[in-house]
N, C-alpha and C positions, 0 to 999 in steps of 0.2 A: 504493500500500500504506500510507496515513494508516490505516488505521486497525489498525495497531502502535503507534499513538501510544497511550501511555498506554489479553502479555499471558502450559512445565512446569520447575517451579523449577529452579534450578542447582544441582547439586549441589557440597556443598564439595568431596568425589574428582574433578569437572572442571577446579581451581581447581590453580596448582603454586606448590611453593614457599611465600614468606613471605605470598601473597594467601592460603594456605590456611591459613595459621596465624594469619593476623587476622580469617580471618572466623569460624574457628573459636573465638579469644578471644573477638569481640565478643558470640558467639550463649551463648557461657557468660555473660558479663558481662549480659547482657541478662534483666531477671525476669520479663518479659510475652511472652518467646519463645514461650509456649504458645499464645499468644492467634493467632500465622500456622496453627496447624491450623485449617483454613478449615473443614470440617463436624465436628467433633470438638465432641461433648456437651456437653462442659464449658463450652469458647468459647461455642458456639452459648447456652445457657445463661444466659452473660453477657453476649452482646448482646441477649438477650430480657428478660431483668432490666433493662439500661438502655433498652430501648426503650420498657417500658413505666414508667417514671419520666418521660420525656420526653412521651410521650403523654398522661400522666396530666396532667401540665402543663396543654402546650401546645392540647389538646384541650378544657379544662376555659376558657381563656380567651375572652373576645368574638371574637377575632378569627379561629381556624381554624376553627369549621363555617363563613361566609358566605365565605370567600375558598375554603375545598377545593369548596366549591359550586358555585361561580361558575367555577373552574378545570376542573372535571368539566364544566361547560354547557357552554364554549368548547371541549374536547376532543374531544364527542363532538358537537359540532354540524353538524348537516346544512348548514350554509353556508361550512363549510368547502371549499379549493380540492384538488378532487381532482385534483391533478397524475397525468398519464398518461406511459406509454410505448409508441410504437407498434411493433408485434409485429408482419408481415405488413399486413396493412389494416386489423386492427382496433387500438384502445390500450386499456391496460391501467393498473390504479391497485391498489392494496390499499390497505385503508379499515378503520377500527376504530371503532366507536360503541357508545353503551350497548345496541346489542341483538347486534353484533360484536365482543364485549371483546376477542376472542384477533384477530380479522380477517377477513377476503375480498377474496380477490386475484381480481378481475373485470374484465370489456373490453366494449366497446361501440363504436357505428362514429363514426370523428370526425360526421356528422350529429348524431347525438342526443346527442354530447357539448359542441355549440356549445349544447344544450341547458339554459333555467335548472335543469330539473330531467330527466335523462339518465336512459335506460333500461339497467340493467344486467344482463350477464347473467355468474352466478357462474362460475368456473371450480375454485375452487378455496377451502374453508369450511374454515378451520384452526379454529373451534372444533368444528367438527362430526368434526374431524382429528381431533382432541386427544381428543376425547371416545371416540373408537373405540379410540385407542390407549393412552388412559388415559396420555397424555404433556403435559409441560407445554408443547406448540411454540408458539416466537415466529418468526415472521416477517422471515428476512435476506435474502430476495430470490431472485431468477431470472436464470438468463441460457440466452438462446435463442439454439437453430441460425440462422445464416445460410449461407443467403438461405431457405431451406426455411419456417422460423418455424413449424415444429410438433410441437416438439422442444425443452424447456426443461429446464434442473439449478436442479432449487428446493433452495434452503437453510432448512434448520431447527433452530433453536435450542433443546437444552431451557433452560427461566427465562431464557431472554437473553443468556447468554454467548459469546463469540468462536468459542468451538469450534461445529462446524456439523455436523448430515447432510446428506449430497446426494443426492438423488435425482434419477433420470431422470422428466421427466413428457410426458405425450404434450395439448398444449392440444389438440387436435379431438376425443379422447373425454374431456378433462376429469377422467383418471386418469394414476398412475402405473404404468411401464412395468414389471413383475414381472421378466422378465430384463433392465436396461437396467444405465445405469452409476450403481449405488451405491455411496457410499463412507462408512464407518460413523463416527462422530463425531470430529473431529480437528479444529484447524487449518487446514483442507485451500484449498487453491487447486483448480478443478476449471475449464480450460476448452474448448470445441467446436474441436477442427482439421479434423474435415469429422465427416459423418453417422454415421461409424461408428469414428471416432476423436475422442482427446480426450487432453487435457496432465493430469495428475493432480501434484501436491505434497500429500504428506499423512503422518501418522505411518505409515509401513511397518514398521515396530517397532524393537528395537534401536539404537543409530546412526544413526537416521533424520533427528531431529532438531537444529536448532543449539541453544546454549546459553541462547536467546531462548526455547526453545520451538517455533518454527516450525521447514517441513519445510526439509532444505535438497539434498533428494534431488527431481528433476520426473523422471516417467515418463511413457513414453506410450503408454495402453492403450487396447486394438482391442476391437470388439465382438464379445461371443461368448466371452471369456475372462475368466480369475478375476482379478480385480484383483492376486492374488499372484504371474500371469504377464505382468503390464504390466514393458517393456523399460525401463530405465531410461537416459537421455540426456542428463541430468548431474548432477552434484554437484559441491554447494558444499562446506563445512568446515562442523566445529562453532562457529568462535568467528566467524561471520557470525552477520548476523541471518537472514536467510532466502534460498531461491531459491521459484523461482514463472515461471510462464506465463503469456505475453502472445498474445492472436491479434486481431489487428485486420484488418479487412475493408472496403475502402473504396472505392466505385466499380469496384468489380471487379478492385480489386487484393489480393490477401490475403498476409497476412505474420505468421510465426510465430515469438515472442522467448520469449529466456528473461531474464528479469529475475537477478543475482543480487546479495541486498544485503548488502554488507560490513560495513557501517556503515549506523547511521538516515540519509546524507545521503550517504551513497558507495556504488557499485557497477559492476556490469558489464552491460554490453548484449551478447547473441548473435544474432545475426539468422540463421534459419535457411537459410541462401542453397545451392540442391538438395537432400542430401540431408544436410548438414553443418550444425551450428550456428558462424556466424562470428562472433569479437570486432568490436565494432566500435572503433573509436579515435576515443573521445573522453573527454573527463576524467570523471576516475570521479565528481563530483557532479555533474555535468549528467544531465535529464531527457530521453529519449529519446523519439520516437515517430513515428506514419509517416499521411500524407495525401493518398491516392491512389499516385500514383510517388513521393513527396517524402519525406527525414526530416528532422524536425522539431528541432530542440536547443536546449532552453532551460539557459543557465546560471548555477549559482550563484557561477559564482566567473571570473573575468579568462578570457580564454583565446588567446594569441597561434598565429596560424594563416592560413595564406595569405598572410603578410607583413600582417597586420590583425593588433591585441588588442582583441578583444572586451569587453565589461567583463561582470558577473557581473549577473545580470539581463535581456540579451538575451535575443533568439528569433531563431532561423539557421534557414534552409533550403538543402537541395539535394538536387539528384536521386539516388535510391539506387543508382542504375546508377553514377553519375558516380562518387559517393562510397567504392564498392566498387571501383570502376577507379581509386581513390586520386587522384581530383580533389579540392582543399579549398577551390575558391572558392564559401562561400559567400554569400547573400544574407539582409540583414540585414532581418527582419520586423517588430523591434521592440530599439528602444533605451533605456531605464532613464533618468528624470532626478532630481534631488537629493528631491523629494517627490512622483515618478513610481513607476508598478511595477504589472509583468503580474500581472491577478488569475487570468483563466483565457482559455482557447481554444477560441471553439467549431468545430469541421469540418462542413461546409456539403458540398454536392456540388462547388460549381466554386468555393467561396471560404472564406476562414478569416474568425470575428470575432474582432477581440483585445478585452479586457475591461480593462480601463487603468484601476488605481488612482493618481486626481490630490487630495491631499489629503485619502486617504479616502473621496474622492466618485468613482461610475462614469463612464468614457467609455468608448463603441463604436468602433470603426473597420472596417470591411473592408479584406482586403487580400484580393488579386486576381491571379492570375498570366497576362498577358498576353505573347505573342511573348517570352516568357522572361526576363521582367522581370518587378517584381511592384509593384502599386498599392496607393495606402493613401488609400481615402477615408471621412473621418467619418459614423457614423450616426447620424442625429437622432434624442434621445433625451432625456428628462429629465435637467438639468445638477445635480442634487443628491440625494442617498441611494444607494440599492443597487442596484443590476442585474444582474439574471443572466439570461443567455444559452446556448441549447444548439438543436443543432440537434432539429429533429422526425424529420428521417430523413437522411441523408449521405448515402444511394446513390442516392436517386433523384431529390433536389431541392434546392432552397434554401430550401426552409420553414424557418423556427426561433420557440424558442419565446422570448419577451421577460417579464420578470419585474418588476415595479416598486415599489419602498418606501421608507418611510425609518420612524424611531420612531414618528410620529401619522399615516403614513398608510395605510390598511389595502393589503396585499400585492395587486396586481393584474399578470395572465396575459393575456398579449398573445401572437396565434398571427401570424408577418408572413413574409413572401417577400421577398425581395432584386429590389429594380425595381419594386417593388409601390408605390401611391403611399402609403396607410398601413395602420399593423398594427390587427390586427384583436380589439377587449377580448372576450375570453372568459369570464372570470369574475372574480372579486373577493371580498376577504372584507369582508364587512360589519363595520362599525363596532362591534366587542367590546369599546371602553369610551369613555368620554365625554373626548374632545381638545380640548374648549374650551376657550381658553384657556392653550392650552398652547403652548409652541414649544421648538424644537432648536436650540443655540446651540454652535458649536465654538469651544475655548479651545484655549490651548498653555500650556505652563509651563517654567522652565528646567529640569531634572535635577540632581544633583552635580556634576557634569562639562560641564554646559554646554549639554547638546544641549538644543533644543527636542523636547517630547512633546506630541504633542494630545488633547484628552480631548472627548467631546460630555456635553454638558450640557440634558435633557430637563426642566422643568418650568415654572411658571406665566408667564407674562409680567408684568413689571414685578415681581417676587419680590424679598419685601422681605428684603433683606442684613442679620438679624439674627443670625445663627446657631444660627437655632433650628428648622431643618427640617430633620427627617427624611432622612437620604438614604442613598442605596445606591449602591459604587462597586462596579462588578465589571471583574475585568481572569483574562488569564489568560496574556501573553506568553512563548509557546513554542511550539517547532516550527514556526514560518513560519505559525503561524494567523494570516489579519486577523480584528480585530471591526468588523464593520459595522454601519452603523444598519442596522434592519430594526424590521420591525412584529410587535412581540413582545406580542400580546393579554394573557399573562400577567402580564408584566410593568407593563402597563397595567391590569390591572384590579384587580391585587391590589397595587399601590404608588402609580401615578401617581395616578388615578382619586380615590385616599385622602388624596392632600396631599401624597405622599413626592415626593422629587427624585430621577431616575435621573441617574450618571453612566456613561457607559462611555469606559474606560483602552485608549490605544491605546499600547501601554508596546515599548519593547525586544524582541527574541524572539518576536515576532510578525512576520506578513508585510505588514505596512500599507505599507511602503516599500523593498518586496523583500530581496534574499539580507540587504545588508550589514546594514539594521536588527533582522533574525535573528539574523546570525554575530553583531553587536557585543554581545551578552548569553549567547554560547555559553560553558560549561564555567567554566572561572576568570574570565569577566568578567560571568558570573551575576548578580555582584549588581549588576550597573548596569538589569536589567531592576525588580527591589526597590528600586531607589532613585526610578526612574520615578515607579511606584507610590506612594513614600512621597512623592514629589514633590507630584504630583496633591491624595493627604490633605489636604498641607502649604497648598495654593493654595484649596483648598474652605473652607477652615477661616479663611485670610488674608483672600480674599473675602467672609467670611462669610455665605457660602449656607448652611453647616453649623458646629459644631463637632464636639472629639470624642465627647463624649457621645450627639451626635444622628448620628453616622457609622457607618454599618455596612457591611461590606464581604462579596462573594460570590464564589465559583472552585469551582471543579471539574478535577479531574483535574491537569494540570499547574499549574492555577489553583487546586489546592486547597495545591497545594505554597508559592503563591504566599501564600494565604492561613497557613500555617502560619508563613511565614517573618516577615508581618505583626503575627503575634499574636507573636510570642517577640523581636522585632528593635523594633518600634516599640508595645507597646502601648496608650502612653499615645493614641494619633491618634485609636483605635476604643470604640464603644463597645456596638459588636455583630459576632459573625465566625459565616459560615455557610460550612464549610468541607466541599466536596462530594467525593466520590471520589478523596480523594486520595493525591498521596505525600508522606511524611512523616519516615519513618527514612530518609534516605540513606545512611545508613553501611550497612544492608542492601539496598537497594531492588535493584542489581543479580543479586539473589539471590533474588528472587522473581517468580515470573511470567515475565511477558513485560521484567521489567526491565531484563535483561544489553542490551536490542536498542534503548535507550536512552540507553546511554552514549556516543554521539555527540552529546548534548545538554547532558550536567551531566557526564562523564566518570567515571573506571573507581576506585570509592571502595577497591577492593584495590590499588591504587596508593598508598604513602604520599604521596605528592609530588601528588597530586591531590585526595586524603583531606583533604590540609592546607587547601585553600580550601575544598572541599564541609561541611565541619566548621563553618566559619564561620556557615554558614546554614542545616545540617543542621535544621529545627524539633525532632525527637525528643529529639536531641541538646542540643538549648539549653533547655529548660524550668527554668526556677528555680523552686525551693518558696520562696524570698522575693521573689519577681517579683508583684508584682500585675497581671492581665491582664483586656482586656473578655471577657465573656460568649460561649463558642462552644460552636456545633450541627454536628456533626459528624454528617454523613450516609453512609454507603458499602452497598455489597450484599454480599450473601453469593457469589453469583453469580457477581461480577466477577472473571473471567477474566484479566482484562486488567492493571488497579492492584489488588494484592493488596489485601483490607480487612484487612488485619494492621496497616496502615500506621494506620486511621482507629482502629482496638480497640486497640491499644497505646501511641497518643497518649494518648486516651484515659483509661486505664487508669494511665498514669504523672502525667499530671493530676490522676488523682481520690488517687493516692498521695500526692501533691505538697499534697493537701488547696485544689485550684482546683474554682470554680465551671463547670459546663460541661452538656452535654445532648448524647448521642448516640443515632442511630436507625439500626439499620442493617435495610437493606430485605432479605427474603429470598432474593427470586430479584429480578433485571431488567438482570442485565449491568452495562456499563462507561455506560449510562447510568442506572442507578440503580431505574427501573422497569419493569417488562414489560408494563404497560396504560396504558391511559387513567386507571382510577380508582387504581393506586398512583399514577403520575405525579401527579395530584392533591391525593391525599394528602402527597407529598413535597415538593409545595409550597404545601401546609397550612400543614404544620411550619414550612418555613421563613419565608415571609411572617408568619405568626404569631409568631413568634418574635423578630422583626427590629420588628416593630410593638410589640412586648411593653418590649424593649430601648431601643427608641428613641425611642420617641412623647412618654412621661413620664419619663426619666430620671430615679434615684433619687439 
């Protein structure tokens, strides 16, 4: 459920006591409070008056038509990797191009998709959707009946937001099913427990919801019936973040959870064991999950058990028979070291891959359960960049799919079999900007406090250390994200390509080096993730690869918060800030949206006693009218569900009061990432590239 990361507002009457009477001063004390009526005239208004100030700009300069140009080619390019998913026999992709703006979710047989050029056949035309329904639908995906596979709950977005329709679709007549299971726009978790049943979390009205916005009510309704006679099978509380349904099916074993989340990073596992949902016992932030007869438990934090402590980063296994008959020995799949840490896991039919992040760079292993022991042998793989891993199908084989990248080299998809002597290249993205001459170099730097942070550092070879290039640091440390290298054509063709330096921040509050490099930047120790950060500036600028003038820095979403705290804490270092989707008022954020379900992150700002550090680094909060600050573009949607744009319109807004130079765009519809297409996406990083070339290139 990441994607709560950074989304129906809380009302102050949820709030008791002295929390309600601070949030109701702050919102008096507050002059840009109007500006959170998200489709309100007025607002609306005032983000069209600055949109077009910004565009009048940024539009008008050399640099946004050929880079949105250029961003648009590579978007809608037919040589891009249409990753599939296989459905029954056939795989499936959804695909958006300048003659598919909204989409087509279509399938073909793995033959003709080893193909350089595959033959498709549509199942499914959301502009041709949209157009009937005179709706704005984006595209949030499917999930199909097992083992049947002809039976899918497709999710649809109006403009891109969190909230979802679901409907029943039947893939063999390539329609939706007119009596099936719809569920009308919410939140909603919907998944398959057999053919004629299914797990529903969704607004049911009233009471339904937690304080996050999410449902915290799962029912479970039968086909044939009104969704307002679906049985309901538990409930959470309001002041969780959410409950939800889990059905995993694996080798022929099927298992039906109820997820429920306390906390962004705590909760409960139920496992449906007969006709009952069981606790299971294990600490409430470990990850829970199941592999064939096995579950799985990965944890974020120590866990002493079985006469063993565990440490927080492990992955345990044992048999769910054993573990329900209150057996606890179990066996250790994967152990954590000081710049070790599990990226991901793929399930294989008879084997697990673990995904091992070793200095930011991928390793594979197999592990293997033999005579009830289990093996761990290395998979040959490329020793440097990114790898992703997943299986092609769990129930019937050991096929998976292999993924291969790093900054300059273009992403290539590898289909391979376990025993197989080697994996098989299936496609690749051709070469979207010119890497000559370029290379990837990782650094580390010390912090405040001590710790080394590593940053990579993308541009020319033999670059000459004047301080007078161009660079772009983007970081975004929170929530157990890693950033990885990866082959980011945009980022290549509209910066590198030009002369610019990439760096990317592997700071704090991210998962580069599992739970504890997370936890050590949680809530009051916040700002050691910003100090990373300023760290990093501090060494670009020592080095002199860049100064400040020639530095500009990028975030989005928790990284925009990052970037706020940049511009108002440090900003002499910068001397360009593109601050995407972000949050920005802390002193309200748990007050809006999806933000109460968040405060297992930065913590609960109706708290004085927690108020008192989140203050420190609140950006809204800290704005001086005698502070001189570098130049920021502040981007957010109307849309976004998720991080209220109140946050990005009343920074803003209190800037332009403050008499500071700045540039805001806010997109109309595209959700919590900012566009709903190909060509806004484009455009959005129009603006921004343009903008960052504008700021940086000739420094005034």
């Amino acid at each position: 459920m990441k994607t709560w990361l950074l989304g129906a507002a809380m009302a102050v009457s949820v709030l008791g006591g002295a929390a309600a009477a601070m949030a109701a001063d702050n919102a008096a004390d507050d002059p840009n409070l109007w500006l959170e009526a998200v489709d309100d005239p007025k607002a609306l208004d005032w983000a069209r008056a600055r949109n077009a100030i910004s565009t009048r700009e940024l539009e008008a300069g050399p640099d946004f038509a050929p880079i949105r140009s250029r961003l648009l080619t590579i978007l809608d390019s037919e040589a891009r990797i249409p990753y599939v998913s296989k459905i029954g026999d056939r795989y499936y992709n959804f695909w958006r191009d300048a003659k598919q703006v909204r989409g087509v979710w279509r399938r073909t047989t793995f033959h003709e998709y080893a193909k350089a050029e595959p033959v498709w056949e549509t199942v499914l035309d959301l502009d041709a959707l949209a157009a009937s329904e005179q709706e704005n639908w984006v595209w949030k995906g499917a999930d199909c009946l097992f083992p049947d596979n002809d039976r899918c709950l497709v999710q649809l977005s109006r403009g891109g937001g969190d909230a979802v329709v679901i409907r029943e679709f039947d893939i063999a007549e390539k329609a939706f099913v007119a009596d099936g299971f719809n569920v009308p726009e919410a939140k909603s978790e919907v998944v398959w427990a057999d053919r004629d049943r299914v797990y529903v979390a969704t607004d049911s009205g009233p009471d339904t919801l937690t304080d996050s916005g999410y449902p915290r009510l799962v029912h479970e309704w039968l086909r044939g019936t009104p969704l307002s006679e679906a049985v309901p099978v538990f409930a959470g509380t309001r002041d969780d973040v959410a409950s939800g349904p889990v059905v995993i099916d694996s080798a022929g074993y099927h298992h039906e959870m109820i997820r429920r989340t306390t906390t962004f990073y705590s909760g409960e596992n139920w496992l449906k064991v007969g006709d009952e949902f069981q606790l299971l016992n294990v600490p409430d932030d470990a990850q829970v999950s199941f592999w064939r007869d096995q579950m799985t438990v990965e944890l974020r934090s120590d866990w002493a058990i079985g006469g063993t402590v565990h440490p927080g980063g492990a992955l345990l296994v044992i048999g769910i028979a054993d573990f329900l008959d209150g057996q606890r020995d179990f066996q250790v799949l994967y152990t954590p070291g000081p710049r070790k840490s599990l990226s991901s896991v793929a399930k294989l039919h008879t084997a697990l891959i673990v995904n091992e992040l070793d200095k930011v760079s991928s390793r594979l292993y197999v592990l293997k359960p033999s005579a009830g022991r289990w093996t761990r042998t290395p998979l040959d793989a490329p020793a440097f960049g990114a790898l992703g891993v997943s299986a092609v199908d769990d129930d019937s084989n050991d096929d998976y799919w292999l993924t291969v990248t790093d900054f300059l080299t273009p992403t290539t998809l590898y289909r391979a079999s376990l025993g197989a002597a080697k994996p098989e290249r299936l496609k690749a993205l051709p070469a979207y900007f010119n890497a000559d001459g370029l290379e990837i170099v990782q650094h580390e730097v010390k912090s405040k406090d001590g710790t080394r942070v590593p940053y990579f550092q993308v541009s020319r070879k033999g670059l000459k250390l004047d301080g007078g290039h161009p660079t772009l640091l983007y970081g975004y440390g929170g929530f157990e994200v890693s950033l990885l290298p990866n082959y980011n054509a945009g980022v290549g063709a509209a910066w590198l390509e030009k002369g610019g330096v990439y760096v990317l921040a592997n700071i704090r509050g991210g998962g580069e080096f599992g739970p504890d490099w997370h936890q050590a930047a949680l809530k009051a120790n916040r700002q050691r993730a910003y100090d990373d950060f300023i760290a990093i500036a501090e060494d670009l600028t020592r080095r002199k690869v860049t100064s400040p003038k020639h530095l500009g820095i990028q975030g989005g979403s928790n990284g925009g918060l990052l970037m706020g705290v940049m511009l108002t804490q440090r900003p002499e270092l910068f001397g360009a800030v593109v601050c995407q989707v972000p949050l920005l008022d802390m002193r309200r954020y748990s007050h809006l949206l999806a933000g109460a379900s968040w405060m297992g992150e930065y913590g609960n700002p109706d708290v004085p006693e927690e108020w008192n550090w989140i203050a420190k680094y609140s950006p809204y909060q800290n704005l001086k009218a005698d502070a001189k600050y570098p130049r920021v573009l502040f981007t957010t949607s109307t849309r976004d569900d998720r991080v209220h744009p109140g946050h990005a319109r009343k920074m803003a807004a209190r800037m332009e009061s403050q008499g500071h130079d700045f540039l805001y765009y806010e997109n109309i519809e595209g959700g919590h990432g900012g566009a709903a297409n190909n060509p806004q996406t484009a455009l959005m990083g129009g603006l921004a590239y343009a903008f960052l070339w504008k700021q940086l290139r000739n420094p005034s």
